[in-house]
One Martini backbone bead per residue (centre of mass of N, CA, C, O) as a GRO file, in nm:
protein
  305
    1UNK     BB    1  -1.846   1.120  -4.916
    2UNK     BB    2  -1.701   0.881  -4.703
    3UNK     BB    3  -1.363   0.902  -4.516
    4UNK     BB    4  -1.196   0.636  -4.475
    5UNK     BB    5  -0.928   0.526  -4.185
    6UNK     BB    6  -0.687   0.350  -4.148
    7UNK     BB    7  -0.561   0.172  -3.807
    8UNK     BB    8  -0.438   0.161  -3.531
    9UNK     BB    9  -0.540   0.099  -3.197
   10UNK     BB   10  -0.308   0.246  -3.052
   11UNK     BB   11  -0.369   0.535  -3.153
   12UNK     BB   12  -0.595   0.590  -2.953
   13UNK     BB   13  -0.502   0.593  -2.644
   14UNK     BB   14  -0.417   0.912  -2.659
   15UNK     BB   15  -0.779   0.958  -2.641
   16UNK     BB   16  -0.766   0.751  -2.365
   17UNK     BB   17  -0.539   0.919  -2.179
   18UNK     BB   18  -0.634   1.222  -2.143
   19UNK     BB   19  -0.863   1.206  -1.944
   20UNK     BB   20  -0.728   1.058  -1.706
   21UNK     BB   21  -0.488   1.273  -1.670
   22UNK     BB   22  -0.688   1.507  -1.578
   23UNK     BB   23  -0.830   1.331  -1.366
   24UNK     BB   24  -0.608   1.294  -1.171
   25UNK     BB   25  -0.492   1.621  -1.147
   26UNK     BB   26  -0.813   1.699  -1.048
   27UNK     BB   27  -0.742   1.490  -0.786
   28UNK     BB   28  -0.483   1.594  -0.688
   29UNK     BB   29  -0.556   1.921  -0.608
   30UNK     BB   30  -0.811   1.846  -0.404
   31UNK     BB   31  -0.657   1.705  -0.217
   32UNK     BB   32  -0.424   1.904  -0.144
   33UNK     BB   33  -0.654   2.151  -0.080
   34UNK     BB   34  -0.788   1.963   0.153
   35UNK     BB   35  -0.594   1.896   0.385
   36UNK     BB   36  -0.732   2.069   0.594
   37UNK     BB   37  -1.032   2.040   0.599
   38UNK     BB   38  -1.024   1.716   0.676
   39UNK     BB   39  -0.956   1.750   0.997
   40UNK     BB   40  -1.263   1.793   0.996
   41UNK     BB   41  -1.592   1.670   1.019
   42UNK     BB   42  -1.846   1.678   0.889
   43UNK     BB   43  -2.173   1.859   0.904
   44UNK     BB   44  -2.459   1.683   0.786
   45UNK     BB   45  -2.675   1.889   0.947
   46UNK     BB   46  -2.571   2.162   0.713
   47UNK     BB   47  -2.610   2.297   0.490
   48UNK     BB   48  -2.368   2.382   0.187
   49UNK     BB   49  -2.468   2.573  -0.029
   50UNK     BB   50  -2.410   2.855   0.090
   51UNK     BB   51  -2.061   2.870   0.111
   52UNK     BB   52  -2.047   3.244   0.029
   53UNK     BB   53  -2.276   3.431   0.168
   54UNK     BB   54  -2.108   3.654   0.337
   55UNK     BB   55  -1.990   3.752   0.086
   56UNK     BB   56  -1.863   4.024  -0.115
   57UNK     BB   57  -1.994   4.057  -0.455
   58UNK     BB   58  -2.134   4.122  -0.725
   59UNK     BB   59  -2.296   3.861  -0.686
   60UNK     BB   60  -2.384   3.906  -0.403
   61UNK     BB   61  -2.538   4.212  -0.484
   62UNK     BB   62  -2.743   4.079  -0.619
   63UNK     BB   63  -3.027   4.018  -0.737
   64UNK     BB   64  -3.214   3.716  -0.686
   65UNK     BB   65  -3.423   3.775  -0.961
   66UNK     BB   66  -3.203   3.863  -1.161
   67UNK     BB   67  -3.000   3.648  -1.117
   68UNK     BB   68  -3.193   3.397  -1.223
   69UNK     BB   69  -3.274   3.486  -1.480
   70UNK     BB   70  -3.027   3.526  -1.591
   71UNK     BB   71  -2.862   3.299  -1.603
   72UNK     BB   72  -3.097   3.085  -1.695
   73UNK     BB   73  -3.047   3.206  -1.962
   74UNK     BB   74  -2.757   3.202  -2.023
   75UNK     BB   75  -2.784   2.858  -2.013
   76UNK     BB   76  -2.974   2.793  -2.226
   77UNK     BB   77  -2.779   2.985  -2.469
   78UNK     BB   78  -2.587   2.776  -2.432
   79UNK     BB   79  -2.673   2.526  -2.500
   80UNK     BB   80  -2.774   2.644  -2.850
   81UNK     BB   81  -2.517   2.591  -2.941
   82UNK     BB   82  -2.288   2.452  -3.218
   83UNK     BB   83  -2.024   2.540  -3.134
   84UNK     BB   84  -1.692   2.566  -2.967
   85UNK     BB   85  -1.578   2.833  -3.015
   86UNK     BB   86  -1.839   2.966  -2.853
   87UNK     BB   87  -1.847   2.738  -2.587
   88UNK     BB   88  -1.539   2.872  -2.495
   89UNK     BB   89  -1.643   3.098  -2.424
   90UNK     BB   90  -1.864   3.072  -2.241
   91UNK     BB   91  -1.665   2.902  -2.056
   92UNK     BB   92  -1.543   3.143  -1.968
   93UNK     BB   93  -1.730   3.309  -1.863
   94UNK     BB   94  -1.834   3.157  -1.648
   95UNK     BB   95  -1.492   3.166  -1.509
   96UNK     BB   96  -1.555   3.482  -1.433
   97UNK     BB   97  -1.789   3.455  -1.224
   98UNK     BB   98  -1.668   3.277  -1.035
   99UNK     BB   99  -1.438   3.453  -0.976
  100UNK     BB  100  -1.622   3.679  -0.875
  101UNK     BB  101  -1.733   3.559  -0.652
  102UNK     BB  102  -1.516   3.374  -0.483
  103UNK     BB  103  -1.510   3.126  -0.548
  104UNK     BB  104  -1.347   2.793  -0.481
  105UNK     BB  105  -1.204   2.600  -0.678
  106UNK     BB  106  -1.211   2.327  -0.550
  107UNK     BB  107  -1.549   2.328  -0.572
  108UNK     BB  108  -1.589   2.305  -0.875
  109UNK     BB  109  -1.423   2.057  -0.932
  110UNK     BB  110  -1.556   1.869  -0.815
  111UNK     BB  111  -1.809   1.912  -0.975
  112UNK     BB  112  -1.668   1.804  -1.242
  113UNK     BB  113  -1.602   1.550  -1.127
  114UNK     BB  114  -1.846   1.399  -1.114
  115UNK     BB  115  -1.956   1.463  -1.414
  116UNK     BB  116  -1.736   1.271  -1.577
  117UNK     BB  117  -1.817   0.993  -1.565
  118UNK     BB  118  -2.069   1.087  -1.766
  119UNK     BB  119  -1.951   1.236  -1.999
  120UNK     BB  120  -1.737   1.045  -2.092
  121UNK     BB  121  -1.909   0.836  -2.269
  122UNK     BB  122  -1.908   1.034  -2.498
  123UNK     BB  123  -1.614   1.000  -2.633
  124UNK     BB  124  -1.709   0.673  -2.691
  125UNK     BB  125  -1.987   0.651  -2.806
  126UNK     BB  126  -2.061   0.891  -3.037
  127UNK     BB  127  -1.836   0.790  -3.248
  128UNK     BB  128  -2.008   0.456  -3.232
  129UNK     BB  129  -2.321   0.596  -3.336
  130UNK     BB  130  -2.293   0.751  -3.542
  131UNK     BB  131  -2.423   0.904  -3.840
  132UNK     BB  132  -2.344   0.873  -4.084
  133UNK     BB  133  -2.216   1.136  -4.310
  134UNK     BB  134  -2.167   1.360  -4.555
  135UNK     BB  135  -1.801   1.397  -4.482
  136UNK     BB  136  -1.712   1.184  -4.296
  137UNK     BB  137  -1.426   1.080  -4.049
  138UNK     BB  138  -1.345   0.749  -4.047
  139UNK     BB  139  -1.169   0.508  -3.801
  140UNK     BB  140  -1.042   0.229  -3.933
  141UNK     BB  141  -0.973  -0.076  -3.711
  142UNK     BB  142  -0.841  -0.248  -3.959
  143UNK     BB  143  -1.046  -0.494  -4.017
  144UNK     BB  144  -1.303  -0.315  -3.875
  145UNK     BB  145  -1.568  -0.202  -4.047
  146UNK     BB  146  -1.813  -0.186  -3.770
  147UNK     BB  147  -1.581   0.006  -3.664
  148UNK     BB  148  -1.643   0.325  -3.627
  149UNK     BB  149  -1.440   0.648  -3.596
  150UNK     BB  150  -1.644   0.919  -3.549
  151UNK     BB  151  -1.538   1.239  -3.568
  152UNK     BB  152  -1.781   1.426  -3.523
  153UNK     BB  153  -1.876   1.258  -3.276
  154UNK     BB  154  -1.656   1.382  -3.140
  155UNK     BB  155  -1.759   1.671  -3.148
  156UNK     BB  156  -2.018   1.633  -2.988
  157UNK     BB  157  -1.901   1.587  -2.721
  158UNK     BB  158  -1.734   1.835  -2.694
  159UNK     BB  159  -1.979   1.992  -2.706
  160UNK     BB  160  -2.117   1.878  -2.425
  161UNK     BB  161  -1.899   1.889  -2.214
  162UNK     BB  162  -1.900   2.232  -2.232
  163UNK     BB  163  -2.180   2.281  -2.157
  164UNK     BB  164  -2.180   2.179  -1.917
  165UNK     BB  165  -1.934   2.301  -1.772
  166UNK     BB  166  -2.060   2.590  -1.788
  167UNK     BB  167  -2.328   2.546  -1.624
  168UNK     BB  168  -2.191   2.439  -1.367
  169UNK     BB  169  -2.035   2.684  -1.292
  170UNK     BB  170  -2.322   2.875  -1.270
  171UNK     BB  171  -2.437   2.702  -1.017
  172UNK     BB  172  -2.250   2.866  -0.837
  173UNK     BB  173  -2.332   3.174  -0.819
  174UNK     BB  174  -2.638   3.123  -0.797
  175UNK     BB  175  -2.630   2.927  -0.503
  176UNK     BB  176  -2.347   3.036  -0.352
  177UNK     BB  177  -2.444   3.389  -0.300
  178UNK     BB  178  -2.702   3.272  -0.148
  179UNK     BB  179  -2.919   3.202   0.058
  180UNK     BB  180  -3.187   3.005   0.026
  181UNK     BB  181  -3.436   3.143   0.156
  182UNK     BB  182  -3.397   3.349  -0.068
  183UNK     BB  183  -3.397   3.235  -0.335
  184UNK     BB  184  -3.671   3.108  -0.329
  185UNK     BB  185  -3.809   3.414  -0.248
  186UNK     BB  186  -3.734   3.492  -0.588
  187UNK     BB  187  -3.912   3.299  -0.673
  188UNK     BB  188  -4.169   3.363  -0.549
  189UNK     BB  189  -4.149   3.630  -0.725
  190UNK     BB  190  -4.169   3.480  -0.992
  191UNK     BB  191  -4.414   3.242  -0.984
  192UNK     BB  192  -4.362   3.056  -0.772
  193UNK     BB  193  -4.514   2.822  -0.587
  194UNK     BB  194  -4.474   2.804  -0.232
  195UNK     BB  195  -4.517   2.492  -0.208
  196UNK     BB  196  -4.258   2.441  -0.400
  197UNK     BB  197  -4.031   2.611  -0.222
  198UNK     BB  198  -4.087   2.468   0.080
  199UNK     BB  199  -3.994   2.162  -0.049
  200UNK     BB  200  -3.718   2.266  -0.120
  201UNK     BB  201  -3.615   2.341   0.143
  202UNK     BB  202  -3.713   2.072   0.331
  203UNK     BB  203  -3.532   1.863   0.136
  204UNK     BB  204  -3.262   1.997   0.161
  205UNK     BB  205  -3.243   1.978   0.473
  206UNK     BB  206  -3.349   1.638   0.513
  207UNK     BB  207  -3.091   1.501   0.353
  208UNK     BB  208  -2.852   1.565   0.583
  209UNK     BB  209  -2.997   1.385   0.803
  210UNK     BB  210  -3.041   1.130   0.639
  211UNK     BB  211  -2.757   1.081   0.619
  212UNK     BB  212  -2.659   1.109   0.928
  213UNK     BB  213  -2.807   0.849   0.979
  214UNK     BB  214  -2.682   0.673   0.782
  215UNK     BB  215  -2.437   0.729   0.956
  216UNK     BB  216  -2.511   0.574   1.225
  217UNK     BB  217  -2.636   0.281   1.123
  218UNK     BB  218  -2.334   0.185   1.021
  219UNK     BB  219  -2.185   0.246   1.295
  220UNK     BB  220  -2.380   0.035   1.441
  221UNK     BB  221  -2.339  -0.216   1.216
  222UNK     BB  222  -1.968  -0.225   1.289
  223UNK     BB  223  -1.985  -0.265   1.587
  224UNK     BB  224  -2.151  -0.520   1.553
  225UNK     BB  225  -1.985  -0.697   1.312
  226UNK     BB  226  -2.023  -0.582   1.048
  227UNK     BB  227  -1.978  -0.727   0.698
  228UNK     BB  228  -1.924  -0.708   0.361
  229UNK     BB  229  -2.110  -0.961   0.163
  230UNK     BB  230  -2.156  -1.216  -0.035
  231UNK     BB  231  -2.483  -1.294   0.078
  232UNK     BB  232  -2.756  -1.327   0.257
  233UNK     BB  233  -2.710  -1.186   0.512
  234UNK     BB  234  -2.647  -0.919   0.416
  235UNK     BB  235  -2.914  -0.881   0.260
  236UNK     BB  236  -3.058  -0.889   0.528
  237UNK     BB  237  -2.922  -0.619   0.648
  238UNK     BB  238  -2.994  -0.440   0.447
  239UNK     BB  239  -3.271  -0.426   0.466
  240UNK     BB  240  -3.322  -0.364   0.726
  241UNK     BB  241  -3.188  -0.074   0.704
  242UNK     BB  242  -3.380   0.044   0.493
  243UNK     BB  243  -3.574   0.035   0.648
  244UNK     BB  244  -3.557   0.174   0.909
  245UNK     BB  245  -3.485   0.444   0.760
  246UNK     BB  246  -3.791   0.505   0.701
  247UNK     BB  247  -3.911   0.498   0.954
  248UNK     BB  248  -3.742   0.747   1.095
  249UNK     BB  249  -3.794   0.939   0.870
  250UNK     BB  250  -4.136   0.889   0.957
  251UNK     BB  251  -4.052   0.995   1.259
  252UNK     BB  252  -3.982   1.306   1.201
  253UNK     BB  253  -4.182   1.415   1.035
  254UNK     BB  254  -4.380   1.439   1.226
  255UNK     BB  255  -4.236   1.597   1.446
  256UNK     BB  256  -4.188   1.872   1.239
  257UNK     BB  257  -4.466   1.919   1.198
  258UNK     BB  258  -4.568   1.950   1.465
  259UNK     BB  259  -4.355   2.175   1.569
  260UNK     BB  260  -4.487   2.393   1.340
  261UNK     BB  261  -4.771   2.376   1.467
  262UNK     BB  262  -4.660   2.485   1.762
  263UNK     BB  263  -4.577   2.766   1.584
  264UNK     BB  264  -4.797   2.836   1.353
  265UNK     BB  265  -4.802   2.669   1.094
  266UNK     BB  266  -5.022   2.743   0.783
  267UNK     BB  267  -4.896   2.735   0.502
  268UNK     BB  268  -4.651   2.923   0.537
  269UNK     BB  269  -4.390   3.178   0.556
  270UNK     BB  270  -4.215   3.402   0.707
  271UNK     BB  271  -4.152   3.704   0.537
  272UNK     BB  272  -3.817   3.849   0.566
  273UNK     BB  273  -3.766   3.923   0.245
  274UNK     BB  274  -3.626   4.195   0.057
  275UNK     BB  275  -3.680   4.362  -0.255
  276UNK     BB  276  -3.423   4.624  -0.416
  277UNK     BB  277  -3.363   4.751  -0.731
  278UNK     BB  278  -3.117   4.862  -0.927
  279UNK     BB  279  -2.888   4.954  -1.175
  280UNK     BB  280  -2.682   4.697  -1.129
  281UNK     BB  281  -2.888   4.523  -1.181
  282UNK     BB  282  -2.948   4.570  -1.432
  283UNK     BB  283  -2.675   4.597  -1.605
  284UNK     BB  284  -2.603   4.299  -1.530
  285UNK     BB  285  -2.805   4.152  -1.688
  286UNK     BB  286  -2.762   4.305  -1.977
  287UNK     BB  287  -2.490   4.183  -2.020
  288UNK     BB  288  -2.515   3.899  -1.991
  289UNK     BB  289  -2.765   3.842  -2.193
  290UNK     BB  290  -2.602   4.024  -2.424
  291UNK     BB  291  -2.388   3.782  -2.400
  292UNK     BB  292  -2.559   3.576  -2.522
  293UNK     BB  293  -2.668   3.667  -2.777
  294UNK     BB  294  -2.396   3.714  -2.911
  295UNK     BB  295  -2.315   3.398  -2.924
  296UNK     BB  296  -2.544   3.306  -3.099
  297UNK     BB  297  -2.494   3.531  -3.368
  298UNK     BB  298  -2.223   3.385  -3.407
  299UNK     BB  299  -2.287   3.105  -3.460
  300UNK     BB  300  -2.493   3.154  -3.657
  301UNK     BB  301  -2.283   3.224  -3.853
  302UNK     BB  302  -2.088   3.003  -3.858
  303UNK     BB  303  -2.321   2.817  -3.955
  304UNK     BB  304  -2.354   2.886  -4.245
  305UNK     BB  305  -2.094   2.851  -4.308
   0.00000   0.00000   0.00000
């Protein structure tokens, strides 16, 4: 049978208060540790993913091919954890790779924090849509019998948070410790087809001046008066703002086939990067792969119990 715990309503708030306090905390250490890099405004037409690709550690020396397919294996393997336990250990080995790379705390911290807006819905959604079972914990808040706070649905909140968090921390090690155009030639070797391989490098590539354009055209709208308010005026020149940049970007597309075909490209690129594993690139995988399979087992044990 279900058992049901009548409280007051205030006793939530440090419920409610923790998950800010932590978001607060990890936005006040980003300020902070950004602002030496702040002084100089970012080139928007420079794709910024391979943030550490010149420096050396294992993870960079890691072959490519290696790289993908264990990371997303072991990616996978968590995903499929069922306990808190285990998905806590996951969680600290992809932040013991993360600091083996060698990537600024600071970079992974922003990417959690994109993360939280939508994480953060879970931890008040799923305790207040699951389905009683019996056996579960819920929190009946006053007299609103049918508002219950199910602390299940409240663990398994917190089981997608860190599941999350931990993907998240690997596709730092993954994307940003090899330029793009490697990254992409060893999927391209894993047998992903050229010309999905040449669309992402190719879109990765114009997303930055896509957006370098669209704050040119906004900075151009702001010097001649242009003001947002609920208008229809704001409207009408929102939109044909959106106009003008899908135009310019169809006008720039054209401009760069032309360039490519006037280089010689066939629908192919030039195939540069040569790959060639050794024994630690071996080792490597099976390590990861290997504690990935075990955390599986451990889960499964403790499903059991």
């Amino acid at each position: 049978m279900n058992g049901s715990l009548q409280i007051s309503p205030l006793w939530l708030l440090p419920l409610l208060l923790v998950p800010l306090v932590v978001y607060s905390g990890l936005r006040m250490l980003v300020s902070v540790g950004g602002e030496d890099s702040q002084q100089e405004e970012r080139d928007w037409t420079v794709p910024q993913l391979e943030f550490t690709a010149g420096k050396s550690s294992p993870v960079h020396r890691w072959d490519v091919r290696f790289k993908l397919a264990s990371i997303l294996l072991f990616a996978f393997l968590i995903v499929s954890l069922q306990h808190v336990q285990t998905v806590g250990i996951a969680l600290f080995i992809a932040f013991v790779s993360y600091r083996i790379a060698g990537i600024p705390w600071r970079r992974g911290i922003k990417r959690l924090l994109g993360m939280s807006g939508f994480l953060s819905m879970f931890l008040l959604m799923l305790p207040l849509t699951a389905v009683q079972q019996p056996g579960d914990l819920v929190l009946v808040f006053g007299q609103i019998d049918w508002l219950g706070f199910n602390l299940r649905g409240l663990d398994l909140a917190i089981l997608i948070i860190l599941r999350a968090c931990a993907v998240a921390l690997l596709m730092e090690p993954l994307l940003a410790t090899a330029p793009l155009p490697t990254t992409l030639a060893g999927l391209e070797h894993m047998g992903v087809p050229p010309r999905l391989t040449q669309l992402l490098l190719i879109t990765h590539r114009y997303l930055f001046l896509f957006v370098h354009e669209a704050r040119r055209m906004q900075i151009g709208m702001e010097v001649r008066g242009f003001r947002k308010s609920t208008s229809l005026a704001t409207l009408r020149s929102v939109g044909n703002f959106i106009g003008m940049l899908f135009v310019r970007s169809f006008e720039r597309t054209e401009r760069v086939y032309a360039a490519m075909l006037a280089r010689g490209y066939q629908g192919r690129w030039p195939q540069s990067v040569s790959f060639s594993a050794g024994s630690a690139d071996y080792l490597k995988s099976v390590l990861l792969i290997g504690l990935g399979l075990l955390l599986v087992f451990c889960d499964q044990l403790l499903w059991k119990k």
